[in-house]
N, C-alpha and C positions, 0 to 999 in steps of 0.2 A: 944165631940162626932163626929162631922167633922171635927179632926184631926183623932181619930179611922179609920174616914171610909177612910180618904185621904191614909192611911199608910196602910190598908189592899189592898185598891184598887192598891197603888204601889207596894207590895209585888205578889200581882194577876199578875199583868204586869212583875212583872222578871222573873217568873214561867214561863209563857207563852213564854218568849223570851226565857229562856233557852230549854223548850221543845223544840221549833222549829230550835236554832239551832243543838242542840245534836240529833234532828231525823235527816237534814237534813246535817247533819257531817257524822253522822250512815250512812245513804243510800249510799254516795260519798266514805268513805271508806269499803260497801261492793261490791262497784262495784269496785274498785283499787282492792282488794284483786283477785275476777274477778274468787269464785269457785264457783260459781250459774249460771246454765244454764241460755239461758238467758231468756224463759220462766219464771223460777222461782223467777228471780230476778225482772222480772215484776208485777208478781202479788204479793211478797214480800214488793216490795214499795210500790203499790198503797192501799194493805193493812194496812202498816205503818202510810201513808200519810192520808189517811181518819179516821183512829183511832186515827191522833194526832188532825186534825181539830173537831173531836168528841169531845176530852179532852178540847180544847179553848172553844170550845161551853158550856159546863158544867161549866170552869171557869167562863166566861161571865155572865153568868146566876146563879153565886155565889152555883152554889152546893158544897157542900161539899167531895161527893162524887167524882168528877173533882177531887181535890185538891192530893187528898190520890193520887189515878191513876196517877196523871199527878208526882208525887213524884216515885210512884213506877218503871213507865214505863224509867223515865229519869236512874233510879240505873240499870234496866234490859239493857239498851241501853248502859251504862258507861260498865257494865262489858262482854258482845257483843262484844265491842268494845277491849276492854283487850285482851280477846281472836280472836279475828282478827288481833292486834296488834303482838301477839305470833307469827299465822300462815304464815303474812306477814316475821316477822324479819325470821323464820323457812325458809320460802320459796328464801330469799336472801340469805343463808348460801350455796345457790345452786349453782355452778360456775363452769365453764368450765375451770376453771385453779387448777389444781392439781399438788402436788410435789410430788416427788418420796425424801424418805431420806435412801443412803444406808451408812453402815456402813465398816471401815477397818481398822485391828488390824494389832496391831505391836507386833508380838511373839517372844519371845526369850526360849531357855531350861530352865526350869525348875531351875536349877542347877544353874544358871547362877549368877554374882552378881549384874545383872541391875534390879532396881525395878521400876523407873521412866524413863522417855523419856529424859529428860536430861542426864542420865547416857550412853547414847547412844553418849554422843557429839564425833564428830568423828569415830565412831566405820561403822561397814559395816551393809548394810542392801540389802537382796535380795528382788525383787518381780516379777511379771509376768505377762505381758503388753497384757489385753484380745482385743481382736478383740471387744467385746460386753462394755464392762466398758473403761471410758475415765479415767488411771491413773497420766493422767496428771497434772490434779486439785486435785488429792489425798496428790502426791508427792511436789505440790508447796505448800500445807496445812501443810503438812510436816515440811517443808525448814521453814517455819516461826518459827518451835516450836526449829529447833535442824539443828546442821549440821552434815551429815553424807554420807557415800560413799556409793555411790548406783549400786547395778548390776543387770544387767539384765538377767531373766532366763525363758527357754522355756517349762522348765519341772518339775511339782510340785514332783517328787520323786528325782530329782535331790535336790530340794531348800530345802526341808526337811531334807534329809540326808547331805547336807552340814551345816544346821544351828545343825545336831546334833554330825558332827565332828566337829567341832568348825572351820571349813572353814569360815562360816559368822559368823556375831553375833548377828542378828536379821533378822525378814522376815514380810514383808507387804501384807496381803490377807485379799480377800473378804471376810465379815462376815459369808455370805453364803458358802461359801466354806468349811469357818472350821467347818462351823453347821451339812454337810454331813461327812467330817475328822470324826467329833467328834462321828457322829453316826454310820459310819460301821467302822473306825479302832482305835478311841481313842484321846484322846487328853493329855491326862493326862503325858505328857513326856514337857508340853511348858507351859508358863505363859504369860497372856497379862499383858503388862502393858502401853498401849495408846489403844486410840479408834480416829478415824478420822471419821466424819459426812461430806455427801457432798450430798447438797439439791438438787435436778434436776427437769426444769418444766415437765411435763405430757405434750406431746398434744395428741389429738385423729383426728384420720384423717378416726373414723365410720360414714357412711351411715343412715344420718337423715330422718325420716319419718313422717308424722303426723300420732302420736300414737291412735286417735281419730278410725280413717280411717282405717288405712293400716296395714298389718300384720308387724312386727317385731321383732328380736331375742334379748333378753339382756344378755349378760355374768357375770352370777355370780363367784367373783373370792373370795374366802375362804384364807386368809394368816395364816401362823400358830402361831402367836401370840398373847399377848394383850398390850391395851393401845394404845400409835402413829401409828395411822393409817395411815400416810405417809411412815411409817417402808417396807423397801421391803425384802421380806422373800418367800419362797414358797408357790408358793399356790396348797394348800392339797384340797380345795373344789373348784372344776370345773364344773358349771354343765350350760346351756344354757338355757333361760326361753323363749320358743318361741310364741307369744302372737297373735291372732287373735281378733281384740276390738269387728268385727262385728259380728261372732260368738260365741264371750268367749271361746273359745276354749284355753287351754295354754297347754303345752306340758315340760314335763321338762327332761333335757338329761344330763346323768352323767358322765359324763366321769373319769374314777379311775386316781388318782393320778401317779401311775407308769405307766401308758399306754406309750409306746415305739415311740417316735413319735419323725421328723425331726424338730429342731427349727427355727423358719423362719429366713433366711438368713445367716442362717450355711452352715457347708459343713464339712463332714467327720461323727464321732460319732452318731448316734441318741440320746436323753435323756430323761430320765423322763420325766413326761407333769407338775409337780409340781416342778420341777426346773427352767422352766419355765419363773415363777414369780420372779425368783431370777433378772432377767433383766429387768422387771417393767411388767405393766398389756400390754402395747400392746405390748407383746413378746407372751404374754398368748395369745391375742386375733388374731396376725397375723397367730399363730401354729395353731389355732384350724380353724381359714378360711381355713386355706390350706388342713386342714385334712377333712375335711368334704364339701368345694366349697360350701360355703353359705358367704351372709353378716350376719355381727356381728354389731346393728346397735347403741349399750349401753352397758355398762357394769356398774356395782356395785361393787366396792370392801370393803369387810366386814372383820375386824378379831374375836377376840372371844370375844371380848370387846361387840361388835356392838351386837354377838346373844344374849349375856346375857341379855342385854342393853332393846334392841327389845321387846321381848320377857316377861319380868319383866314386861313391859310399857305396853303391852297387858291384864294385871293379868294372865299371864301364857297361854298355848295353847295346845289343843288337839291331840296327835299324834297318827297315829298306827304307831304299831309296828306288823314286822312279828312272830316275832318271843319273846320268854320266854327268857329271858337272864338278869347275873348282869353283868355291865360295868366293864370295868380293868381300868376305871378312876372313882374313887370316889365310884367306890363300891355299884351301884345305881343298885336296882332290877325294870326291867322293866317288862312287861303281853305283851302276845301275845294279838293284838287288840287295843281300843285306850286306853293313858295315857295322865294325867295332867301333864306337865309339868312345871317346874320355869325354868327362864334362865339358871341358873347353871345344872339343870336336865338337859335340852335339849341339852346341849352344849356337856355334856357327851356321850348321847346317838347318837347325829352327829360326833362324834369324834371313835366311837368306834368301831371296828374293830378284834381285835385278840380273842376274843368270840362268834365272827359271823360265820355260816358254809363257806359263800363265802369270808370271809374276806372284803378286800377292796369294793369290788361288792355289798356285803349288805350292807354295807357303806355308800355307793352314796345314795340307796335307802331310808333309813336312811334320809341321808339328803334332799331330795326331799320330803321324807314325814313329815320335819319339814318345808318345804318353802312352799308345800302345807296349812298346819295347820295355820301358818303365814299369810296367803292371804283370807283363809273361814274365819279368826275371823278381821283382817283387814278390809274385804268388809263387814261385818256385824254390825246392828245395835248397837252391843254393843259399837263400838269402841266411839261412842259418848260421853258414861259417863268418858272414862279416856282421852282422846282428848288431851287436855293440857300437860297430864303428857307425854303422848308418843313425843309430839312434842320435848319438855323439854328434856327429856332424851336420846334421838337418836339423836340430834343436832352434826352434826362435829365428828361420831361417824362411817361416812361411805365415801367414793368417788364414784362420780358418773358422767357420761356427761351428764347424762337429765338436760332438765331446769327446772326453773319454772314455763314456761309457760307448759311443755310435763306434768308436774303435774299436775296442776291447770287444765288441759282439760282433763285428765284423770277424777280426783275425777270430775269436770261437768258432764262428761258421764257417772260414775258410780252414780250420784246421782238422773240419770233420770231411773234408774233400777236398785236399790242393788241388790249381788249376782248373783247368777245365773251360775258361771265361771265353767267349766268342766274342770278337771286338770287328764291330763294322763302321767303316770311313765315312762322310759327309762333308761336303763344302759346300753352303752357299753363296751359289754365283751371282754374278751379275753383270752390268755393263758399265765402262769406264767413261765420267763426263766431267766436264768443269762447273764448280757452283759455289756460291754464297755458305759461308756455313754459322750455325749460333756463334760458335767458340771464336772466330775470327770474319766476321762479317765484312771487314775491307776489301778485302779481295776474293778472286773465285779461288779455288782450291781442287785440287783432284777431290773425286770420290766416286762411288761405285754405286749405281742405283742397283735394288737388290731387284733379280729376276723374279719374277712374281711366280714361275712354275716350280723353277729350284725353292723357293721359298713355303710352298701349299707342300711340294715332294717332302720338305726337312719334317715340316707340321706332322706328316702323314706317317713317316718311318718314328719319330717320336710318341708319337699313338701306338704304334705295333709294338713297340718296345714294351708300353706302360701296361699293352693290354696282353701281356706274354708271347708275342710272336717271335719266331727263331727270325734271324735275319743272315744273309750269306755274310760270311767271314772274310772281312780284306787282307788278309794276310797269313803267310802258312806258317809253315814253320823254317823256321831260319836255317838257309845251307849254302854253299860256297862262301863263306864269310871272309871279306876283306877289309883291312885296314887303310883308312883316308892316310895321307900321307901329305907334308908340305909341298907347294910346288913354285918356283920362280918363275912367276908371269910379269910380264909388260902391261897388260892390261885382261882384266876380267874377259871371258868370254861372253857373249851375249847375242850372238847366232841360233842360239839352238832353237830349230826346229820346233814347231808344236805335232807332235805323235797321232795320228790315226786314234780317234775315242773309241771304247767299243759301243754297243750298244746296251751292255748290260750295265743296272745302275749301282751293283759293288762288283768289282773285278775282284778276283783272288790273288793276290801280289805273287804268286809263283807261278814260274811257267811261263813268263812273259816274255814273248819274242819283241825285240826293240828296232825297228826298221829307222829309226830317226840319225836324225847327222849328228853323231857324238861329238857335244863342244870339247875334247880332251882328243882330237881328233893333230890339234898342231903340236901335243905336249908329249903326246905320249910314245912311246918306243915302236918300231917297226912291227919288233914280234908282236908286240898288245894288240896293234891295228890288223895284222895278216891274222891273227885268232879270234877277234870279234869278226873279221870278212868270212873269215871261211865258217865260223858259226851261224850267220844270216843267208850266206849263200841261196839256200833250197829256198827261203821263203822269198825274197828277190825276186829270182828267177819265178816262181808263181804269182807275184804280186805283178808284174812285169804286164803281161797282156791286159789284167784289167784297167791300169794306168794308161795306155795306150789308146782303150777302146773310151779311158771318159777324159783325155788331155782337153781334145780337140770342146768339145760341151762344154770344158771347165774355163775354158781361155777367156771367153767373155766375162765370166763373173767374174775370173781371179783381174783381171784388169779394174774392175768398177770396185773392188775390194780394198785394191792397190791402190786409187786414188783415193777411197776413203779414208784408210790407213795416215795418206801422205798428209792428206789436208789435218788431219787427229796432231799428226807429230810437229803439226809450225804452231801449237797450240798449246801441245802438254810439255808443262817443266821436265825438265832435261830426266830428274828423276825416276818420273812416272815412265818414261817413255818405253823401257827396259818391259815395263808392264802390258805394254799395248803391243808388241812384233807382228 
């Protein structure tokens, strides 16, 4: 019997030690972790700390009751623990050291009878020693694999036309390079058969702020591929998140991929702003200071990996859309208003463009109305029940120069008041022409000179942001929510209308009545079509007499518009064209 009670009372005694060290392990690492204000972390412990001396007190006193508790609270605190362990290792994946990995092929004709890089031994090889890329480390990566004569050339229709009269015999270019070849003239006349990989550190030499405090802009850079996110490739999504912590205020500004802009520390050509990226993100980020005289104080660079990734990890996220349309990727019918999306949805519907009336311009918008969607369900309570999986899955999935410390004070300050954040839209416009660019100087190329008002406008809202002004909110809150769905098309839609603008310079995305000719108009079911008619009806019938009384005024210009239009389209590649309606 006093052996019973000896070996219950030492079993009481381990319990007891082990509570108090696993509370007092708990506490030490929620405070290293260090995302609890520090209020909260105060009353956090001393709640902890008096509920475990409560549980000794119940052991002591042989309740039974104790026993159970003091078993349960220890498994509650082990897996606590788990997941603090997650968001610690998550939050060290954070680092200020980033590589850039670019790629360089070695082409030969088609025709040719080399298939391998050996087959090259001694033979010639042309390439073209950029001002921007060091081909030094390419060529000495080279010389390990083969020996070969090498010449030097100043001009890609030069180097091309010799490698096709049989002058050389092979030719070394940036990956990026042949990816524009490939899309406005072809590639289909050369074969690779090498690839050369050459790693390069990142530094960032951005304008650090306490994110807590102070306003700050982050460059989100969009590269157009998946998977290695060290991969350096164009970047097709550009858009600026300018953030106000004490206001909530964020501001998002899009700049279109083809915008016509001088690359920092060029001289001659202008080029694309999505070519850009082909020379790493702070090419992207010194062009867009320049273009606009702001700091650039973070940047993020994402590929399509990272939104799918995201986005999944969310269980999916709420978008508007302006507009009725199916994607010419993957075939996805989207509703005017908001939609659920899955990663793979949204990636579509941020990518798509030649089904849009403005083309690349709704585009952007597009995109901003998925980084917005991304941020309302981010900042909200829900994100709690998937916590883990988002950490898990977005891991090493993106680059970044925030730390972990600009995180961890972040999520503090938002945990002392979720939500709340006011997110207003921005796209700079502009007008679509043919031209010469740095990155491909052979031929002209679409691009968009950037409107010099929309341009002074972005400058201006940028300022209001940094100097705390409230700005109107594009977007309400989310309701009739529908799901895209697959659809069997013959050919993309690309009629749609461009919609009446209003006058004011953010619209509030709810409430909007849509008088435009819905491209889902040949697809979609009777009853779809007699329930959007009879919902536009009244406004119709009222829009009806002003249309009437300005046809006959309009006739003239819309004619001199038309032939503008005509003359643009025996001009622009079949591509672009989608972009000009």
């Amino acid at each position: 019997m006093k052996k019973n009670k000896r070996e219950n009372k030492k079993k009481k005694n381990i319990l007891n030690i082990i509570l108090s060290i696993i509370t007092i392990t708990f506490i030490i690492f929620l405070k290293i972790i260090n995302i609890l204000p520090t209020l909260y972390f105060i009353i956090v412990s001393v709640v902890i700390i008096l509920f475990t001396i409560l549980l000794l007190v119940l052991n002591k006193k042989k309740k039974k009751i104790g026993y159970i508790l003091s078993i349960l609270i220890i498994l509650i605190y082990l897996l606590l623990s788990y997941y603090l362990g997650i968001t610690k290792n998550y939050f060290s994946s954070f680092s200020k050291i980033h590589y850039n990995e670019d790629t360089y092929l070695v082409l030969v004709d088609k025709d040719s009878p080399y298939d391998k890089i050996k087959d090259l031994s001694n033979k010639s090889i042309g390439y073209i020693n950029s001002e921007l890329k060091d081909m030094n480390k390419v060529l000495e990566k080279l010389d390990k694999e083969v020996t070969m004569n090498k010449e030097e050339y100043t001009d890609y229709d030069k180097l091309f036309s010799d490698l096709s009269n049989n002058n050389i015999d092979s030719l070394l270019i940036d990956e990026s390079y042949y990816n524009i070849k490939a899309e406005e003239t072809g590639t289909d006349n050369y074969k690779i058969i090498y690839k050369i990989k050459i790693r390069s550190l990142v530094k960032s030499d951005t304008k650090e702020v306490d994110i807590t405090k102070d306003p700050f802009t982050i460059y989100i850079s969009g590269i157009d591929t998946y998977g290695n996110i060290e991969t350096v490739s164009r970047s097709d999504v550009n858009i600026l998140l300018t953030v106000n912590p004490t206001t909530k205020q964020v501001l998002l500004t899009s700049i279109p991929r083809d915008s016509y802009v001088q690359l920092a520390g060029t001289k001659g050509y202008k080029d694309k702003l999505t070519h850009a990226g082909n020379y790493g993100v702070n090419m992207s980020i010194d062009t867009i200071k320049n273009l606009l005289n702001i700091d650039i104080n973070y940047y993020i660079r994402v590929n399509f990996s990272t939104v799918e990734k995201i986005i999944d990890s969310l269980r999916g996220v709420d978008v508007y859309s302006e507009y009725s349309f199916v994607s010419y990727i993957d075939n996805y019918k989207f509703y005017k208003g908001y939609n659920h999306m899955n990663g793979k949805q949204a990636l579509a519907f941020s990518r798509e463009r030649k089904t849009l009336p403005s083309g690349d311009i709704d585009r952007g918008r597009n995109q901003e109305a998925v980084i917005e969607a991304i941020i309302r369900k981010a900042t909200s309570s829900e994100i709690i029940y998937n916590y883990p999986t988002i950490l898990k899955n977005t891991k090493n999935t993106f680059q970044t120069n925030l730390t972990d410390k600009d995180i961890t004070s972040l999520i503090k300050k938002e945990l002392t008041n979720l939500g709340g954040w006011n997110v207003t839209s921005n796209v700079i416009t502009g007008e679509g022409k043919l031209d010469y660019t740095y990155s491909y100087p052979t031929q002209k190329l679409y691009v968009m000179n950037i409107n010099n008002e929309s341009l002074n406008k972005t400058i201006n809202l940028i300022n209001k942001v940094i100097n705390g002004d409230k700005l109107d909110s594009s977007y309400g809150q989310p309701g009739n929510i529908k799901n895209p769905d697959k659809v069997i098309v013959t050919e993309p839609s690309q009629d749609t209308e461009k919609p009446k603008e209003d006058s004011k310079d953010n619209d509030t995305k709810d409430n909007v009545t849509d008088n435009t000719k819905d491209p889902l108009d040949d697809i979609l079911p009777d009853d779809d079509k007699s329930k959007d008619n009879n919902d536009n009806t009244s406004n119709n019938n009222e829009e009806n007499n002003n249309d009437n009384n300005e046809e006959n005024n309009n006739d003239n210009n819309e004619e001199n518009n038309d032939q503008k239009d005509d003359n643009l389209k025996d001009i622009l590649p079949n591509e672009e064209k989608a972009n000009n309606p």
